[in-house]
N, C-alpha and C positions, 0 to 999 in steps of 0.2 A: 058838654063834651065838644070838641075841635074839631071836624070832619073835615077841614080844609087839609091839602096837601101841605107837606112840607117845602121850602126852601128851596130845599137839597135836593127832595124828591122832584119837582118842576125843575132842576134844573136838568137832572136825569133823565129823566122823559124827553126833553126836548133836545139835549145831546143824542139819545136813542134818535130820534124820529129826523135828527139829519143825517145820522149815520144810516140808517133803512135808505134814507134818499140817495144818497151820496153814492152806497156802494152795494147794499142790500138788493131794493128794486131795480135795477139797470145790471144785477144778474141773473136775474131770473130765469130769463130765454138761454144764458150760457148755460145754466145748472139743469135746466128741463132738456136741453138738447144732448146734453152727458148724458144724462140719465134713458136717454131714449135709444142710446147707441152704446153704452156699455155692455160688458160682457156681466158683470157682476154689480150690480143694482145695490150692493149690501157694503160695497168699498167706496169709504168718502170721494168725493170725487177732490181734484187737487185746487180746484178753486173754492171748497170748503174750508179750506185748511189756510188759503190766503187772506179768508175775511174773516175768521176767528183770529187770525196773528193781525189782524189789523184792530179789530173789535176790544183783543188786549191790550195794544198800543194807544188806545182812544179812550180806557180806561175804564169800557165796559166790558 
């Protein structure tokens, strides 16, 4: 049996983890600072909405 990753799956992973770098971590402090001054805790906030339209465009 084959327990090594795939190909495709390493190349995945490693797109994933510059994309976290890239745009994910370095918003954190923006995303935790919404959340701590919103009125409604439970409404995306709109910088969620920009790194999922990016996360599609990058093809994850």
């Amino acid at each position: 049996m084959n327990s090594e990753p795939s190909a495709r799956s390493l190349a995945l992973k490693s797109q994933l983890q510059d994309f976290m770098d890239e745009h994910i971590y370095p918003a954190e402090a923006a995303f935790n600072e919404h959340m701590s001054t919103t009125d409604n805790v439970w409404a995306p906030p709109p910088l969620l909405t920009e790194l999922k339209a990016k996360a599609r465009a990058a093809g994850l």
